[in-house]
C-alpha positions in Angstrom: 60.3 8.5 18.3 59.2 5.4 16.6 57.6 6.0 13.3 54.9 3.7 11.7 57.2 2.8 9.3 60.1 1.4 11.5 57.6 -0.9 12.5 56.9 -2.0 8.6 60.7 -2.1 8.4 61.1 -4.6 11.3 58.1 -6.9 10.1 59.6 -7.0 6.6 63.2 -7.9 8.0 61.5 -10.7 9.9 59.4 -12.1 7.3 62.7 -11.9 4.9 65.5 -14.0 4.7 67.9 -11.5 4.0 67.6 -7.1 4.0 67.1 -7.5 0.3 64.3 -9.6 0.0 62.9 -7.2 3.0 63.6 -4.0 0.9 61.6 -5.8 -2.1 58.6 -6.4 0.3 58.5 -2.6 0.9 59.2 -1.3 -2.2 62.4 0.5 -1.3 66.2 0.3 -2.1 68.8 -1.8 0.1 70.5 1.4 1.2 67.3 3.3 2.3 66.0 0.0 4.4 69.8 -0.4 5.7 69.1 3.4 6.7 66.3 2.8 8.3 67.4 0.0 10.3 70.4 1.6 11.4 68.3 5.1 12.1 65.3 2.9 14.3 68.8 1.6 16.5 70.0 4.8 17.2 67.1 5.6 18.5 66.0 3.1 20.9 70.2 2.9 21.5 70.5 -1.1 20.7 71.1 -3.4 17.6 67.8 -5.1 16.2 69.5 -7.6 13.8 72.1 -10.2 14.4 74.5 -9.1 11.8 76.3 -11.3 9.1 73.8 -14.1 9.7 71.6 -16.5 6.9 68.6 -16.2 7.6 68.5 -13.0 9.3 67.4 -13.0 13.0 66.4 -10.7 15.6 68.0 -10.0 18.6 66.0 -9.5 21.8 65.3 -5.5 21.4 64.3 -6.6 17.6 61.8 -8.8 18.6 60.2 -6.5 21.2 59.9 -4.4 18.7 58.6 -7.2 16.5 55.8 -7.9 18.8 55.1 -4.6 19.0 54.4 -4.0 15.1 52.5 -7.4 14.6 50.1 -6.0 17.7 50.0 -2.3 16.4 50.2 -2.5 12.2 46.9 -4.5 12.1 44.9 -2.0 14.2 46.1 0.9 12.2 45.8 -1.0 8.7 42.0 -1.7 9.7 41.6 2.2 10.7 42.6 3.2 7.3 40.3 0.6 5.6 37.2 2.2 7.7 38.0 5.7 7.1 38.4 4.8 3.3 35.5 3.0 3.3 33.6 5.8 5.0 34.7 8.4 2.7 33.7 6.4 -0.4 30.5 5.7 0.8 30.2 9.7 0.8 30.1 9.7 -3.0 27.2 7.3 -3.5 23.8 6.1 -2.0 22.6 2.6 -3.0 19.6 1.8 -1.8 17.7 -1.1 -1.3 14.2 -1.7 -0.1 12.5 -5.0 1.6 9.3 -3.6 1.0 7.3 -4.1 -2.7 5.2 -1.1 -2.1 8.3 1.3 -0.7 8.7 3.0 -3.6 5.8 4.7 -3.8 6.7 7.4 -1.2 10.5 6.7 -1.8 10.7 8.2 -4.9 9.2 11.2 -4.3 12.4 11.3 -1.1 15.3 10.2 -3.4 13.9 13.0 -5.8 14.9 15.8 -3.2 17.7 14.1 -1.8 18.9 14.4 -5.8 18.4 17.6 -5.8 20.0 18.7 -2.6 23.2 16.1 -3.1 23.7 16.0 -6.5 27.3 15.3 -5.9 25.8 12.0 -4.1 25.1 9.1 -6.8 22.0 7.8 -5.8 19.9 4.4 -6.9 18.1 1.0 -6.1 19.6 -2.1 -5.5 17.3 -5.0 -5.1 17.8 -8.8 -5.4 14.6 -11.0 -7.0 13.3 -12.0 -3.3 13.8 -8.2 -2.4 15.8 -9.6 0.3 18.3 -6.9 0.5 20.3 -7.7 4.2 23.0 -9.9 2.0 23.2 -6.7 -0.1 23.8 -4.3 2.7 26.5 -7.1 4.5 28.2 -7.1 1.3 28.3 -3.6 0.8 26.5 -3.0 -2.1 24.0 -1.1 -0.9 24.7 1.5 1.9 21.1 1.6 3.3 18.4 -1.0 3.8 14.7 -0.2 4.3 13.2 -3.3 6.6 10.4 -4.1 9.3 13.0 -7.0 9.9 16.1 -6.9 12.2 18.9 -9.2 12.4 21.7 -8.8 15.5 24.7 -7.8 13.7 27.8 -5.7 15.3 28.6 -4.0 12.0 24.9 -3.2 11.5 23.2 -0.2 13.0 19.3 -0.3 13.0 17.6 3.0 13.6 14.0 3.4 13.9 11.7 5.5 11.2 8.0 4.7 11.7 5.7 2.1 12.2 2.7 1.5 9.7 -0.5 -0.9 9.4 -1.3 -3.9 7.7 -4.8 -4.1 6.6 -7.0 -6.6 5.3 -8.0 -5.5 1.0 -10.8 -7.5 -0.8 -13.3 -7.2 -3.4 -15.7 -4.6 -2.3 -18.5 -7.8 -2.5 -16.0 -10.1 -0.9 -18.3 -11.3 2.1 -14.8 -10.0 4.2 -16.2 -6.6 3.7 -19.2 -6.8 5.9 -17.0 -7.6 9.1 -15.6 -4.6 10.9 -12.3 -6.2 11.2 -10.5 -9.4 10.5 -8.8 -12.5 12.2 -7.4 -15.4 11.3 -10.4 -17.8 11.5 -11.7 -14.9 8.7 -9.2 -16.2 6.1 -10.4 -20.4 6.7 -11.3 -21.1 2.6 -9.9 -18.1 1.2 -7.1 -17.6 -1.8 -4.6 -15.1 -0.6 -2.4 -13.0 -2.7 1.2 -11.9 -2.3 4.4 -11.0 -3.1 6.5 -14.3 -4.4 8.6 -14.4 -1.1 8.9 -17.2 1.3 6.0 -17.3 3.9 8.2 -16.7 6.8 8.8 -13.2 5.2 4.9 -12.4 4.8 3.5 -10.4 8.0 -0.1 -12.0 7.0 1.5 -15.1 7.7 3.8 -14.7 10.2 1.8 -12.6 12.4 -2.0 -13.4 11.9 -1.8 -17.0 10.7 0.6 -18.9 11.5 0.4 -18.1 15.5 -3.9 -19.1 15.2 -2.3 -22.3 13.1 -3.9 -21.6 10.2 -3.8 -22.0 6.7 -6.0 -20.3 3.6 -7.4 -22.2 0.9 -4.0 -21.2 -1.2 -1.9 -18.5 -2.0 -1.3 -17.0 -5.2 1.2 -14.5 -6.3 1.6 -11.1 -7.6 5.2 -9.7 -9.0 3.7 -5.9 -7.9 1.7 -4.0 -6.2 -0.2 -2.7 -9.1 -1.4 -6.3 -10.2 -1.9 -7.5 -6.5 -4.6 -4.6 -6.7 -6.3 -6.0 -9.7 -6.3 -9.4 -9.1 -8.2 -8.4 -5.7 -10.6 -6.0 -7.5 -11.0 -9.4 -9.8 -12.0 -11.5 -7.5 -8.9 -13.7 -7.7 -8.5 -13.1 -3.5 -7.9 -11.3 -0.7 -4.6 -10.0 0.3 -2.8 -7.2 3.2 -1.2 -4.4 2.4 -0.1 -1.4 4.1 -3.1 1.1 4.9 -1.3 4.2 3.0 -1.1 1.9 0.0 -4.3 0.9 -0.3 -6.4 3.8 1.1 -6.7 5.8 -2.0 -7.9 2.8 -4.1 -10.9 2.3 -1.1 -12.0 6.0 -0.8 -12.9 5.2 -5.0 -14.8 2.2 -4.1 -11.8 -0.2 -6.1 -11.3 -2.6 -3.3 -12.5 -2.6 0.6 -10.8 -2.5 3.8 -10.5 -3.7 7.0 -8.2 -3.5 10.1 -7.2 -7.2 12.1 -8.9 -7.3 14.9 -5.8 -7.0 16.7 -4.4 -4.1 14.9 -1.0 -5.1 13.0 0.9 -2.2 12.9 4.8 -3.2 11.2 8.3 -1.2 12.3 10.2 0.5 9.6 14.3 0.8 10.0 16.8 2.0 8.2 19.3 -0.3 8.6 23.0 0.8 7.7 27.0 0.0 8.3 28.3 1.3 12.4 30.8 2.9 9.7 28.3 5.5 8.3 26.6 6.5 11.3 28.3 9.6 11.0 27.4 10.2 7.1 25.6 13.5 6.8 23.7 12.4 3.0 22.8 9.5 4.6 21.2 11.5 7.6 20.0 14.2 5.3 18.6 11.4 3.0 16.6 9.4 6.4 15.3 12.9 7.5 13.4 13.0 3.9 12.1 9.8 4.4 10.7 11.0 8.2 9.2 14.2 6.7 7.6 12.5 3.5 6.4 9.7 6.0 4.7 11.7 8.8 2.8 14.1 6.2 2.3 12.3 3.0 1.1 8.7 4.3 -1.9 7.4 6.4 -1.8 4.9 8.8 1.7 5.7 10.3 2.9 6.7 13.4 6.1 6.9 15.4 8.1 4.3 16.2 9.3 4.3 19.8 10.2 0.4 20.2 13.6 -0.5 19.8 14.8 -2.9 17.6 14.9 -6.3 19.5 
């Protein structure tokens, strides 16, 4: 029977102009690879190598055979490299979130996972535009937290909760006399948010920009702790996500108010095809679930599929 390495033999001898210079390639003596060669003939009962030849060639069996390693080697070679990668990706957890306000009831999740995996190194990973996809495509972090899903074979997108955007403002602001917002609401106002590109803000993206309009100007906050006091300020109006910002209403720090169409955002854990099958990573997304569904407001199941 023909072994994996009979077909690394019979690459090497065809890459090589001579059984030496193949020996070098795979890190073995002249004698074992003439042993080999001589072993892999007397098995399939024919000679592979024109003998006494410069450059070495192959004869007609040896370059069935040929064929045969350049289609197999790279298959298995690319097995090996996913189960290695899988069973790295066992010892860690990097993290990264698209979401400012995330950690908030994250923490409290990777605290318990902690506890339950301590074997597991976990930790953040976030770039300055907490864009983390790159991150995740990379490799550097093994799970991604987004409303946002981009079509990607090696990227499996599973679906956590949805959650909604609300409307904060001063608790004067004349905002908080309406029972709910549109767009034609914001006409004159200074909005507040995260320094990311527009197209990445779901005020924007899914309240403004399809009633083409456009505030008085924008303004930016690094966190969520000063976005909430520069609205309690005065400095603007801004959305958040209701389990963010419900606390700070029920004490009277800032007001808020739905859209009038209700904006309710996906949540995904977005992850590599390759750890699908990762039991902290499971363990870790069942945390999030159960903080989710009985620690924050304004959520709900997510039944749509990522599109």
């Amino acid at each position: 029977m023909l072994e994996l390495k009979h077909l690394r033999s019979i690459k090497a001898i065809a890459n090589s102009s001579s059984l030496k210079a193949a020996a070098a390639k795979l890190f073995i003596t002249d004698s074992a690879l003439s042993h080999q060669l001589k072993d892999i003939e007397q098995r399939i009962g024919a000679s592979l190598v024109v003998r006494k030849q410069q450059p070495l060639a192959l004869t007609e069996q040896g370059c069935q055979l040929l064929s045969l390693a350049t289609q197999v080697l790279p298959l298995i070679e690319k097995a090996e490299q996913t189960l290695l990668h899988s069973h790295q990706q066992q010892s860690r957890l990097n993290i990264s979130v698209d979401c400012h306000a995330c950690f908030q009831w994250l923490l409290p999740s990777l605290q318990q996972f902690q506890h339950t995996w301590p074997q597991v190194s976990s930790s953040f990973c976030q770039d300055k535009d907490y864009n983390g996809l790159p991150l995740l495509q990379s490799g550097e972090a093994d799970l991604l937290l987004t409303s946002n899903v981009k079509v990607d074979q090696q990227i499996h997108y599973q679906a956590l909760f949805e959650y909604e955007m609300v409307l904060i403002c001063p608790p004067q602001h004349r905002l908080s006399q309406h029972q709910s917002i549109q767009a034609a609401d914001l006409v004159g106002e200074t909005v507040i948010s995260y320094p990311v590109a527009l197209q990445r803000l779901d005020l924007h993206q899914h309240i403004l920009a399809p009633a083409n309009i456009e505030p008085k100007q924008w303004k930016h906050a690094d966190n969520p702790a000063m976005l909430l006091q520069m609205v309690a300020a005065g400095m603007g109006v801004a959305a958040m996500p209701y389990w963010a910002v419900e606390h700070y209403a029920a004490q009277q720090f800032i007001s808020l108010r739905s859209f009038k169409q209700a904006l309710w955002r996906p949540m995904y854990a977005a992850y590599s095809t390759n750890l699908r099958t990762s039991t902290p990573l499971q363990a870790f997304i069942s945390l999030i679930l159960e903080q989710a569904f009985s620690q924050l407001k304004g959520t709900r199941t997510l039944r749509a599929k990522p599109q």
